[in-house]
C-alpha positions, 0 to 999 in steps of 0.5 A: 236529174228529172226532166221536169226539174230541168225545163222549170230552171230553163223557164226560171232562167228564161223569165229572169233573162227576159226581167232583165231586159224589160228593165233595161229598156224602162230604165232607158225609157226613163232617161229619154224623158227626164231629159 
Protein backbone atom coordinates (compact mmCIF):
# COMPACT_ATOMS: atom_id res chain seq x y z
CA UNK A 1 0.00 0.00 0.00
CA UNK A 2 1.21 3.70 -0.64
CA UNK A 3 2.41 5.50 2.24
CA UNK A 4 0.42 8.56 1.53
CA UNK A 5 -2.99 6.18 1.42
CA UNK A 6 -1.90 5.00 4.67
CA UNK A 7 -1.39 8.36 6.98
CA UNK A 8 -4.91 9.68 5.24
CA UNK A 9 -6.84 6.65 6.82
CA UNK A 10 -4.82 7.18 10.23
CA UNK A 11 -5.62 10.71 10.27
CA UNK A 12 -9.28 9.69 8.97
CA UNK A 13 -9.48 7.13 11.80
CA UNK A 14 -7.86 9.79 14.21
CA UNK A 15 -10.28 12.71 13.52
CA UNK A 16 -13.57 9.90 13.83
CA UNK A 17 -12.00 8.87 17.27
CA UNK A 18 -11.46 12.42 18.44
CA UNK A 19 -15.57 12.98 17.04
CA UNK A 20 -16.51 10.46 19.01
CA UNK A 21 -15.29 11.78 22.29
CA UNK A 22 -16.27 15.21 21.52
CA UNK A 23 -19.78 14.01 21.64
CA UNK A 24 -19.51 11.97 24.68
CA UNK A 25 -18.23 14.78 26.58
CA UNK A 26 -21.40 17.22 24.95
CA UNK A 27 -23.62 14.81 25.48
CA UNK A 28 -22.65 14.45 29.19
CA UNK A 29 -22.35 18.23 29.31
CA UNK A 30 -26.08 18.25 28.52
CA UNK A 31 -27.09 15.99 31.00
CA UNK A 32 -25.53 17.81 33.62
CA UNK A 33 -27.75 20.89 32.68
CA UNK A 34 -31.02 19.31 32.11
CA UNK A 35 -30.86 18.06 35.41
Amino acid sequence: MDNSVVIAWIRCKYSLILLLIYVKQLMRVSQQFSS
